[in-house]
C-alpha positions in Angstrom: 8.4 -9.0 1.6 7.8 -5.4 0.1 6.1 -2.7 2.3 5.8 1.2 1.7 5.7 1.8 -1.7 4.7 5.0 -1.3 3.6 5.2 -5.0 7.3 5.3 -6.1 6.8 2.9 -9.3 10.7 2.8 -10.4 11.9 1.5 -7.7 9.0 -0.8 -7.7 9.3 -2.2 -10.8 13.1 -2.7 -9.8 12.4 -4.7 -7.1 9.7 -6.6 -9.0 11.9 -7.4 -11.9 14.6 -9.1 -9.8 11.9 -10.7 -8.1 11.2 -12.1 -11.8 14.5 -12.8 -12.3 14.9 -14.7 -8.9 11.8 -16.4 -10.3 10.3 -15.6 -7.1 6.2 -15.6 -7.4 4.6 -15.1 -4.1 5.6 -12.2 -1.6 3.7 -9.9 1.0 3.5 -6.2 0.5 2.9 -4.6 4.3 1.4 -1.9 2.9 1.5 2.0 1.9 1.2 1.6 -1.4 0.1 4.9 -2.1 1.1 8.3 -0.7 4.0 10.5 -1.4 5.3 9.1 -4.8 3.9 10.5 -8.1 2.7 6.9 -9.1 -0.2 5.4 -7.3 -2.2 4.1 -9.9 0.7 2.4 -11.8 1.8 0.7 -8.9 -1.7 -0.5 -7.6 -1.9 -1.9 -11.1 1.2 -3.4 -11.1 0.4 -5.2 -7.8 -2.9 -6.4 -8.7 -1.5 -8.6 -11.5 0.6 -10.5 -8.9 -0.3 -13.5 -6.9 0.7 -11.4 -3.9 -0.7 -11.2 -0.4 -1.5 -7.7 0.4 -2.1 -5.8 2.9 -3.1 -2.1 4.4 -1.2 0.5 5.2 -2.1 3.9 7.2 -1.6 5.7 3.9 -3.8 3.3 1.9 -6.2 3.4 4.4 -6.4 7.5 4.6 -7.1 7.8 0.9 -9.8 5.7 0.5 -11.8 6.1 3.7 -11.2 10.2 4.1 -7.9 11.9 5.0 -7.9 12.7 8.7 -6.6 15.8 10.3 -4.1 14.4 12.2 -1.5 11.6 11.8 0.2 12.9 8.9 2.7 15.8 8.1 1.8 18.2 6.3 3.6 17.0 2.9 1.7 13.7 3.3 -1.5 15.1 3.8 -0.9 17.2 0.2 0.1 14.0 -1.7 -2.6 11.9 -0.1 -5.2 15.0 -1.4 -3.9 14.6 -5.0 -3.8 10.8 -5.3 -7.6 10.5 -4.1 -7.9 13.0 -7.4 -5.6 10.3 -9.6 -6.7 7.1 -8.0 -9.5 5.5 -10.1 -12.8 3.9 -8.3 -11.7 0.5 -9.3 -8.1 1.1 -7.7 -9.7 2.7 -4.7 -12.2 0.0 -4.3 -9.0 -2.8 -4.5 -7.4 -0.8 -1.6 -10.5 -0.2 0.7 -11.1 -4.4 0.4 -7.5 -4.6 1.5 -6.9 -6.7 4.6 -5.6 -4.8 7.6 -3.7 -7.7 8.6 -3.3 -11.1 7.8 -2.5 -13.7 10.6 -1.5 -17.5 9.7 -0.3 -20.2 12.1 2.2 -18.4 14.7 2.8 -15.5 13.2 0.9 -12.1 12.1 1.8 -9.4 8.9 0.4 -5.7 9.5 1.9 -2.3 8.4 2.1 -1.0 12.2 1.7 -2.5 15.4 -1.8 -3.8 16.2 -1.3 -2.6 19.7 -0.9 1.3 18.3 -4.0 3.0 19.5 -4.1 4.5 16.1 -4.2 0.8 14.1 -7.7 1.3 11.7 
């Protein structure tokens, strides 16, 4: 399980080489791939040639469906304004199709807590 990225693509492609190593070939990413890294579109890339289930976060949501005026500091409203600059159409179309949850048998992956007022 991997979950806020936050467009940090070293660490990333850390994790996702030991991953290779472990021979390890399916994994859930919770989310936040974007936002506050100076990476987005190499690590949305890097995702989308895994067999990986993925799913929404607050900051992937923001950036592709309009950054609102509250919910974020002020330093994660800046970075989400420059990646909607960086991130292509393609990459923003991958992230808006994103699943805000995924729910299987007894058990459900999000990024928050579905019962958050603020859950998109």
């Amino acid at each position: 399980m991997l979950a806020d990225i936050h467009a940090n693509y070293p660490a990333l492609m850390a994790v996702l080489n030991r991953l290779d190593e472990l021979e390890i070939k399916d994994a859930i990413v919770l989310g936040d791939i974007v936002g506050y890294g100076p990476h987005p579109m190499e690590c949305i890339r890097e995702l989308q040639k895994r067999n990986f289930l993925v799913i929404k976060g607050n900051h992937d949501h923001a950036l592709v469906t309009g950054i609102p005026a509250r919910g974020f500091s002020p330093v994660g409203r800046w970075v989400l304004e420059w990646s909607a600059a960086e991130v292509e159409k393609a990459e923003c179309d991958w992230l808006a199709n994103l699943p805000a949850y995924h729910q299987q048998d007894n058990w459900i992956a999000v990024h928050g807590a579905p019962q958050d007022k603020t859950f998109f």
